[in-house]
C-alpha positions in Angstrom: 161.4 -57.2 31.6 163.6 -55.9 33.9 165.9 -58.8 35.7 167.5 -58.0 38.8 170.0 -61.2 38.3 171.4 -59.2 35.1 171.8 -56.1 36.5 174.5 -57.3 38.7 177.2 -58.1 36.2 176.6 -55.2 35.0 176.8 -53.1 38.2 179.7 -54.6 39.2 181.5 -53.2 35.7 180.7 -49.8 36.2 182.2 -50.4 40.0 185.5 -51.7 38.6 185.9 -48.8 35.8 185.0 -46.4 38.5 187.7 -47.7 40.6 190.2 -48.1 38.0 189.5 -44.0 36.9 190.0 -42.8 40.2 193.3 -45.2 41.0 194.8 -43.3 37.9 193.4 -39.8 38.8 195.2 -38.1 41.9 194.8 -34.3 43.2 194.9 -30.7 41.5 194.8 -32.9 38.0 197.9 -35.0 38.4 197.6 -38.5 37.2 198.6 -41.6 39.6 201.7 -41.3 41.3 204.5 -43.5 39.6 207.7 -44.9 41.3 210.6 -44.2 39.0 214.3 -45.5 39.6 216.5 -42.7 38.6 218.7 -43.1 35.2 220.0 -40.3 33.4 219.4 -40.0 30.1 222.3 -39.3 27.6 221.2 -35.6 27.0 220.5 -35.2 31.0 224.4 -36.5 31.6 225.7 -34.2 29.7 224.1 -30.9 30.4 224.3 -31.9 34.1 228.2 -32.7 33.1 228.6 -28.8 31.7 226.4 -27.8 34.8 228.7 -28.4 37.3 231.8 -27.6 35.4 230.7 -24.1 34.6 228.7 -23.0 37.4 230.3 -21.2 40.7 227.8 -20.7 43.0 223.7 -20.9 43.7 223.1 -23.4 40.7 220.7 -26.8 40.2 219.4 -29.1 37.7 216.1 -30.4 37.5 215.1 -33.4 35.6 212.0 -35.5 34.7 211.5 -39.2 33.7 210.6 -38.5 30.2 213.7 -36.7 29.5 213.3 -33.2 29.9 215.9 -31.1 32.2 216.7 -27.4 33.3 219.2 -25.7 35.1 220.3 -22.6 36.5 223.5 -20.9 37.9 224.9 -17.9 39.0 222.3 -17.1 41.3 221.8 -14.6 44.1 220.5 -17.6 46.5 219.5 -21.2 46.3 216.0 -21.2 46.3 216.3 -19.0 43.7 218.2 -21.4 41.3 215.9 -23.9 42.6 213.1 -22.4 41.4 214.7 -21.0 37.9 216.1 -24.6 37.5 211.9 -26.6 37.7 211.0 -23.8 35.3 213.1 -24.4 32.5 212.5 -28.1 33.0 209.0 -27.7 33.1 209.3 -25.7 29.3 210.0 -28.7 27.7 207.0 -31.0 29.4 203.9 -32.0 27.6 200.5 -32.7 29.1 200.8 -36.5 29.7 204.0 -36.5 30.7 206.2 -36.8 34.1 206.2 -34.1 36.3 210.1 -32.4 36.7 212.2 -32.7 40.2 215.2 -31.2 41.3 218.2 -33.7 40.8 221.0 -31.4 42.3 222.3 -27.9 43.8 225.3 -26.7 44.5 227.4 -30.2 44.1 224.7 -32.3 46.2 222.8 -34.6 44.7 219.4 -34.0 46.4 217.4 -37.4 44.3 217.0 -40.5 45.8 217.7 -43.6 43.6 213.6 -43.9 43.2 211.4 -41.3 43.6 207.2 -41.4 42.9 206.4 -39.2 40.2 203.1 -37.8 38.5 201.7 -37.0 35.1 200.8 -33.3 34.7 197.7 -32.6 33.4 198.1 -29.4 31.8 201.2 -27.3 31.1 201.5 -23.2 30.8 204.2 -22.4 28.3 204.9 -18.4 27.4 203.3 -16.1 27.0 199.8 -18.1 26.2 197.0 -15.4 28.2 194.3 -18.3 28.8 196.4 -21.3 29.3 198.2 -18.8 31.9 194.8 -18.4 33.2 194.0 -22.0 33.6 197.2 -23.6 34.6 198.0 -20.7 37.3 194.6 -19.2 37.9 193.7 -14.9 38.2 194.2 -12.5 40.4 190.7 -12.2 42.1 191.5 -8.6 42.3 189.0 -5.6 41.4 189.8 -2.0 40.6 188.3 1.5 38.7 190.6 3.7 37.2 189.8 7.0 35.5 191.2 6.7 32.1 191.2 9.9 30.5 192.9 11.3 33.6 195.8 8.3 33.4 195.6 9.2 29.5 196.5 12.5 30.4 199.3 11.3 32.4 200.8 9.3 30.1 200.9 11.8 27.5 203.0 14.1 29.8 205.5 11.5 30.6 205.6 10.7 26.9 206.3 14.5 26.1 208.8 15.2 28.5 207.2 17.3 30.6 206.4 14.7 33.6 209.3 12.2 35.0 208.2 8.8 34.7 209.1 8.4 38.5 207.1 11.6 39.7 203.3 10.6 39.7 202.3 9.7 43.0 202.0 6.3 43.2 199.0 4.4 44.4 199.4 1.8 47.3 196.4 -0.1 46.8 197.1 -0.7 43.0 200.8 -1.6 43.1 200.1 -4.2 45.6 197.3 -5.7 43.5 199.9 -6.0 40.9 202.9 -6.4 42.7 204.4 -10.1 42.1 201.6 -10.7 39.5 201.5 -10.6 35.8 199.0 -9.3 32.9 198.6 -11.5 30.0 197.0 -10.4 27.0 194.5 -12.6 25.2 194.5 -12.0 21.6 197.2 -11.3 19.0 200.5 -11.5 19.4 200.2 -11.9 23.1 201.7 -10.5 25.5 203.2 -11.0 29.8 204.0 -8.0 32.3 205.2 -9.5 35.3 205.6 -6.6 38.2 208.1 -7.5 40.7 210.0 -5.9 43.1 210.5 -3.6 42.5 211.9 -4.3 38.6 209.4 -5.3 35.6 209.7 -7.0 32.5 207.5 -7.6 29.3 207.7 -10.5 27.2 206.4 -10.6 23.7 205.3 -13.2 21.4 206.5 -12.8 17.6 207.6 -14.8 14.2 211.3 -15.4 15.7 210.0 -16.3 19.3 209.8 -14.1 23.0 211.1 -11.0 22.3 212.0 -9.8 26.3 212.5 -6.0 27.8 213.2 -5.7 31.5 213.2 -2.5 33.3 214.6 -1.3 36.3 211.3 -0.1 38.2 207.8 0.6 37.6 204.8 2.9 39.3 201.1 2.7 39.0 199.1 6.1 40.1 195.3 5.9 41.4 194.3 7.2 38.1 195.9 3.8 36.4 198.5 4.6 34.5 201.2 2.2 34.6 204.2 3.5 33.7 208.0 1.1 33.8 211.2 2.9 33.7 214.5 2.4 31.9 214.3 -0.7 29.7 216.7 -2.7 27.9 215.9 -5.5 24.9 217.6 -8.8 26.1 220.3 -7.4 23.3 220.8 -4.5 25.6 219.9 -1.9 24.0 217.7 0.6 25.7 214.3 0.4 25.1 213.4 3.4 27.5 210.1 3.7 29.3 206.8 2.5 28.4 203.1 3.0 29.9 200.1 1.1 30.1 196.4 2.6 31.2 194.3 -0.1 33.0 190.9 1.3 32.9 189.4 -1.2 35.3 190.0 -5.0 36.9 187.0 -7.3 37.5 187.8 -10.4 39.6 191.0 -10.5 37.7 189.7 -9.9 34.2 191.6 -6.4 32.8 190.0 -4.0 30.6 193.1 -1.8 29.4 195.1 0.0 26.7 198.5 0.1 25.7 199.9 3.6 26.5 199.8 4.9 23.1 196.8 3.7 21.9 193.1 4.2 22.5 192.3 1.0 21.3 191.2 -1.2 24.5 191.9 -4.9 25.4 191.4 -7.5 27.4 193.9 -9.1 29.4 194.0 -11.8 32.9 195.9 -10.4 36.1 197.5 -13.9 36.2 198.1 -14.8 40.2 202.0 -15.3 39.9 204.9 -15.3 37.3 203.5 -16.2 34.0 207.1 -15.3 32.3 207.5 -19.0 33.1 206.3 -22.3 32.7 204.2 -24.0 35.4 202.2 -27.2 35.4 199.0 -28.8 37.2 
């Protein structure tokens, strides 16, 4: 029989866990925000120590609670080593663990003695198509290409007898990709990140990221993709390569690699997924 008197032990329970989930639950899947009082570990001491004695101008150093650190130098301007410096810190987090913050740039310490800090919830690490997905979200983007014709122009570029920079580029395309990245879902996956106007590719293999940057790209209406002068991180020249997107669906990619007819599937990742981010 049911016994109202019970019920409110109970009740009151499922209250307190309630309350006690969502004290340790913040926003955009952070855990509870922590105070931390700032101590360098060993391993942060020292590369902060080489840090400053080696860099010239535009560098910083990021840290987080748990250990991790990353740093930058040599930069053409601060934000820029800012930025460089959270990513690298953020390659050596783990889900669970404290988020990264800048310590210092360009000899200013920029970290209070205690600072709140949050456990990230889930962590994008190269060149990983669905966690890229997840952690930084798609592209909601849509396009049709006409891939026999981009084919076509591909195949001319590859012969020699069309200049990688002379197909009319198409406007509307290039700024759907511009400042984005593809990543590939299957195999050994892979990240295009467009920028501005250089591209690079990042590959996944046995021995780790194998990277090739090159010094421009161009997408034509047809949707051929097509980058220009590339160099292996070695530097030797790569020279160009192509891609043929044959259509974009609310960020989901339906392409081919430029000499291949075989197609895949692929995100338009909305942002840089050459690095790591977190949520």
């Amino acid at each position: 029989m049911f016994s109202p008197a019970a019920s409110v032990p109970r009740l009151a329970v499922l209250i307190l866990l309630v309350l006690l989930i969502a004290s340790f639950v913040g926003p955009q899947g952070y855990a509870r925000a922590d105070s931390w009082t700032v101590q360098l570990t060993r391993s942060q001491a020292k590369n902060f120590a080489e840090t400053q004695a080696a860099a010239k101008s535009n560098w910083a150093f990021a840290i987080s609670p748990d250990g991790g650190w990353g740093r930058s130098w040599e930069y053409a301007t601060a934000e820029g080593a800012r930025t460089r410096a959270m990513q690298e810190c953020r390659l050596r987090l783990r889900k669970g663990k404290r988020d990264c913050a800048l310590f210092a740039e360009n000899g200013k310490r920029l970290m209070p003695v205690v600072i709140e800090t949050r456990r990230v919830s889930k962590v994008y690490k190269p060149v990983n198509g669905r966690s890229a997905a997840a952690v930084i979200g798609l592209a909601p983007m849509s396009f049709r290409g006409n891939p026999q014709a981009a084919k076509a122009q591909v195949a001319a570029i590859n012969a020699g007898s069309l200049n990688v920079a002379n197909p009319p580029g198409d406007r509307a395309l290039m700024t759907m990709l511009r400042d984005r990245s593809l990543a590939t879902t299957s195999g050994f996956e892979s990240v295009v990140y467009f920028g501005r106007p250089q591209a690079q590719r990042l590959i996944e293999s046995n021995s780790g990221l194998l990277s090739i940057r090159f010094t421009g790209w161009r997408a034509t209406r047809e949707g051929a993709v097509c980058m220009e002068n590339g160099r292996w991180a070695t530097g030797k020249p790569f020279g160009n390569f192509c891609l043929v997107i044959h259509a974009i669906d609310n960020g989901r990619i339906t392409f081919s690699w430029g000499d291949s007819n075989a197609s895949r599937s692929a995100y338009l990742i909305a942002g840089d997924a050459r690095f790591a981010h977190v949520r």
